[in-house]
ZADO-571294 format. One record per residue (C-alpha): residue in three letters; x, y, z negated; residue number from 1. Coordinates in nm, 4 decimals. Each point is the difference from the previous one (the first is absolute). Example, Ala and Ser with C-alpha at 12.3 -4.5 7.8 and 13.67 -1.06 7.14 Angstrom:
// ZADO-571294
+------+----------+----------+----------+-----+
| rest |        X |        Y |        Z |  nr |
+------+----------+----------+----------+-----+
|  ALA |   1.2300 |  -0.4500 |  -0.7800 |   1 |
|  SER |   0.1370 |   0.3440 |   0.0660 |   2 |
+------+----------+----------+----------+-----+
***
This chain:
// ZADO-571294
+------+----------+----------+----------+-----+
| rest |        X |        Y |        Z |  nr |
+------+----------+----------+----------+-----+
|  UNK |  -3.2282 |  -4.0524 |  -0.4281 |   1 |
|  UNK |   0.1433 |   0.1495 |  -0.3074 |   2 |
|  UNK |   0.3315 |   0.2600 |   0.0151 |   3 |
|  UNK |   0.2353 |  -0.1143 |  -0.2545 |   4 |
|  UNK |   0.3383 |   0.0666 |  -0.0995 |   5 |
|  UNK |   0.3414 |  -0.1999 |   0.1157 |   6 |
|  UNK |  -0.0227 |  -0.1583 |  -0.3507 |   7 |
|  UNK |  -0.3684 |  -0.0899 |   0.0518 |   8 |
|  UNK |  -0.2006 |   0.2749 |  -0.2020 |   9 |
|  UNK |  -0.2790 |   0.1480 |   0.1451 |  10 |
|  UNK |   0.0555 |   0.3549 |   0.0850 |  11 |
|  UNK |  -0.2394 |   0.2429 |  -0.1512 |  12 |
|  UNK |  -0.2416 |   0.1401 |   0.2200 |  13 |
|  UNK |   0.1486 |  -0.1941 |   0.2823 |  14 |
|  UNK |   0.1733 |   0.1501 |   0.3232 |  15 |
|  UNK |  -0.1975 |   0.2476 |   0.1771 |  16 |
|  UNK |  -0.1527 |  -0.1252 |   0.3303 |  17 |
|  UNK |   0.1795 |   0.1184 |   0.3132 |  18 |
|  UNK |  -0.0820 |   0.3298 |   0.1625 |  19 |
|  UNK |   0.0431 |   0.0726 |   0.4141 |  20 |
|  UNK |   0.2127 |   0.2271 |   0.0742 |  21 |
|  UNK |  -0.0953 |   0.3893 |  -0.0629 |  22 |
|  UNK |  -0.1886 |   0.1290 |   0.2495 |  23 |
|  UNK |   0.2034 |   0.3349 |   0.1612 |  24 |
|  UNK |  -0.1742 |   0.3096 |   0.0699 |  25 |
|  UNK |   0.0030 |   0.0379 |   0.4086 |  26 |
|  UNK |   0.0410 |   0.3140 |   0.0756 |  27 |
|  UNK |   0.0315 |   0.1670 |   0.3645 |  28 |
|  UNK |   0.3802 |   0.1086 |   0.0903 |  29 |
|  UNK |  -0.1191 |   0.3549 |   0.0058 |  30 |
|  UNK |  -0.1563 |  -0.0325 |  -0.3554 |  31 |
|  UNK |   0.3174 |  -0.1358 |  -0.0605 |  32 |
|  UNK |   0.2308 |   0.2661 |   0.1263 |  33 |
|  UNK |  -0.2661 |   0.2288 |  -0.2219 |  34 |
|  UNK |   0.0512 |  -0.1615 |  -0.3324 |  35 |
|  UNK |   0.3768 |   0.0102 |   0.0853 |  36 |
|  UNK |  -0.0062 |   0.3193 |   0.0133 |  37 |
|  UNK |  -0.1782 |   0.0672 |  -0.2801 |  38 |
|  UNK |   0.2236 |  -0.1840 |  -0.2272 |  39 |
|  UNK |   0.2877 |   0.1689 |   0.1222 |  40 |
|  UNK |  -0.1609 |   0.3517 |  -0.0616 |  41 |
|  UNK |   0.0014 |  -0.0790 |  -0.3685 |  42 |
|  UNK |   0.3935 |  -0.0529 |  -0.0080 |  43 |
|  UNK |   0.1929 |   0.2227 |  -0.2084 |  44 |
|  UNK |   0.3378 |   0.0395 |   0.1496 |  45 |
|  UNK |   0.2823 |   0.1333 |  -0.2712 |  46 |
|  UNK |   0.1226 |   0.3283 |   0.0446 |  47 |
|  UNK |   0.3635 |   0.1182 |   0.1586 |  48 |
|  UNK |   0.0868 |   0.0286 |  -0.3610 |  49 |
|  UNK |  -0.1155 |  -0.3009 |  -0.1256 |  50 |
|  UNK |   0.1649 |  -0.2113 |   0.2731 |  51 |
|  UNK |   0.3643 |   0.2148 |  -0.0505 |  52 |
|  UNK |  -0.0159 |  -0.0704 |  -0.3896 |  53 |
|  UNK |  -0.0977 |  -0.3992 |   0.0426 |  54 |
|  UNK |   0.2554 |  -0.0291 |   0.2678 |  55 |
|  UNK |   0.2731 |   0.1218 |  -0.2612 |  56 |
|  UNK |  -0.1418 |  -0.1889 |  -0.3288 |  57 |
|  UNK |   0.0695 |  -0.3154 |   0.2145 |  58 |
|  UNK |   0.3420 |   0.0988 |   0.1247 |  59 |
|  UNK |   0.0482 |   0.1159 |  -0.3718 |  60 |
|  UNK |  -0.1615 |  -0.3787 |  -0.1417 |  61 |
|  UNK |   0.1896 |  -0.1716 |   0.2899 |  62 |
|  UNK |   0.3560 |   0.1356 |  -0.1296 |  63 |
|  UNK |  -0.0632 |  -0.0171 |  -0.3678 |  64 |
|  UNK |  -0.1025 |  -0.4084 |   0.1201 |  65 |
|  UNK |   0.2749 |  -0.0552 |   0.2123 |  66 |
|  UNK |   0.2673 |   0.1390 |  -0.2535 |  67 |
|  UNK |  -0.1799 |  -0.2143 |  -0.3273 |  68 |
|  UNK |   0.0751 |  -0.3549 |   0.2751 |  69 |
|  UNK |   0.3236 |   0.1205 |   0.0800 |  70 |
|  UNK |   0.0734 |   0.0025 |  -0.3818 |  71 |
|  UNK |  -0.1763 |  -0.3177 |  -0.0700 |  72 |
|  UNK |   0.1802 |  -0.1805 |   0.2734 |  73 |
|  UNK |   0.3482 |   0.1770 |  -0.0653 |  74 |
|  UNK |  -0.0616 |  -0.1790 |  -0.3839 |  75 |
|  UNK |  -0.1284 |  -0.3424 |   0.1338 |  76 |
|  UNK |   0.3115 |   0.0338 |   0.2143 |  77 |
|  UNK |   0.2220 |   0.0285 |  -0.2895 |  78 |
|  UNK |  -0.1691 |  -0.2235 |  -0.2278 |  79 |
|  UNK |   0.0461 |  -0.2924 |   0.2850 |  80 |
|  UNK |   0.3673 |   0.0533 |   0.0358 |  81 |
|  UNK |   0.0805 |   0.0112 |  -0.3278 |  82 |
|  UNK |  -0.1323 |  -0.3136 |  -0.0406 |  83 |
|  UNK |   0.1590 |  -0.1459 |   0.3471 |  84 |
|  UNK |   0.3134 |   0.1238 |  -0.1786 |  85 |
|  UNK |  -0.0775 |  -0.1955 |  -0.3053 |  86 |
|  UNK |  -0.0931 |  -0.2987 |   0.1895 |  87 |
|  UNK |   0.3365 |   0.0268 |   0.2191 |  88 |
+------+----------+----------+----------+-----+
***
């Protein structure tokens, strides 16, 4: 049976055929607990510094957000009642 397109065309190369599912590695729960630990030996947690100076560019980035909406809202605000006031 030919694969062809909703409009009848005959797709190029034609769908591939169906694989089963991908066969898992089975590993023992020890080997398990091994590789675990492995991978988190090769973590590289940030320093005190590093975690103090993010924390503060996102309270700094937070602010500097929150104060640009409260402008942008305190002008849609205006803009809407000075047309309500035109309307009225």
């Amino acid at each position: 049976m030919a694969v062809t397109w909703p409009t009848g065309a005959p797709v190029p190369g034609g769908c591939p055929r169906p694989q089963g599912r991908a066969a898992l590695a089975k590993v023992s729960p020890i080997e398990f607990f091994r590789q675990v630990r492995a991978e988190s030996a090769k973590i590289v947690w940030p320093s005190r510094k590093q975690t103090v100076t993010t924390g503060i560019m996102v309270l700094i980035m937070t602010s500097i957000l929150a104060i640009f909406f409260f402008g942008v809202d305190s002008a849609f605000q205006a803009i809407v009642k000075g047309l309500l006031k035109l309307v009225s």
